[in-house]
N, C-alpha and C positions, 0 to 999 in steps of 0.2 A: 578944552573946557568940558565939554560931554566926556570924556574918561574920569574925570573928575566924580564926575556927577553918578558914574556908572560905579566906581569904586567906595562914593558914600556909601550907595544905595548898599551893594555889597557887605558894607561894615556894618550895618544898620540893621540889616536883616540875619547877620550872622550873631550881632546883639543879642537881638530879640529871640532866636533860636536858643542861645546862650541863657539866657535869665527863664524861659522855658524850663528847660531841662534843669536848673536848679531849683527851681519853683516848683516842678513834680516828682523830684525826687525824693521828697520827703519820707521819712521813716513810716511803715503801713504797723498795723496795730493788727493782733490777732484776734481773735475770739473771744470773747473774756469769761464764756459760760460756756462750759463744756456739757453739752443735753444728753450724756451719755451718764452722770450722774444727777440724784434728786437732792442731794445739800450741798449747797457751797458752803466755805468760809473765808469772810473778807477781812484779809490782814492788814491793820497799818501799820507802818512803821518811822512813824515822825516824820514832823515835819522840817526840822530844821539839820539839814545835811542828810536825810533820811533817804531813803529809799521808795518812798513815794508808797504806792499800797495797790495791793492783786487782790485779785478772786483766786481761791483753788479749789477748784469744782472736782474732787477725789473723792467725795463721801455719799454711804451707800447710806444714813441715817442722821438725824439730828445727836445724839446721843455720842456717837465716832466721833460725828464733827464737834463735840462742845469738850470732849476728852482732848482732843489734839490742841485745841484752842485754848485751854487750861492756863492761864500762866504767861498768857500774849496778849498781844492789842489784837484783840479779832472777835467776830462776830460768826453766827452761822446763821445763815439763812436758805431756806426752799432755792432750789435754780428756777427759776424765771421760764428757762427755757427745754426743760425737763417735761417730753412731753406724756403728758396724765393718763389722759383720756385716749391714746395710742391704742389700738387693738395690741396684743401678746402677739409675740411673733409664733408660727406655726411651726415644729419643730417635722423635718422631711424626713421622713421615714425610706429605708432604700430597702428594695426590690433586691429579695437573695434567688439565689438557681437559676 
């Protein structure tokens, strides 16, 4: 009778380890604003059987971005996360002789 009981527990907890491991396996998302450029442009692409809709944070201006966007379901806007007010980075000078 306690084997019994030993090998529920067993199944129970290998369950629950089970439905775990499915449950955080979930697909992770990456970054959707890339802070290395100052415009994004947000494409959609339908919604019915579409492909759902990105950010593509590759533009150095509004103007780049509204040329490439010409002709598309997309918008351009400022990145979010593009930082402004950042100091300039200092360019290192090397030491010759």
């Amino acid at each position: 009778m306690q084997r019994t009981g030993i090998l529920f527990m067993r199944f129970a907890f290998s369950l629950i380890v089970a439905a775990g491991a499915l449950l955080t396996a979930a697909p992770s998302h990456a970054q959707t604003f890339d802070p290395r450029y100052p415009v994004c442009m947000h494409v959609y692409s339908g919604a019915n059987g579409g492909g759902g809709e990105w950010y593509d944070c590759s533009f150095t201006s509004l103007p780049q971005c509204r040329a490439t966007a010409t002709g598309r379901s997309a918008i351009c806007d400022l990145n979010p996360y593009y930082p402004v007010n950042a100091a300039p980075q200092r360019l290192r000078q090397r030491r010759t002789g």
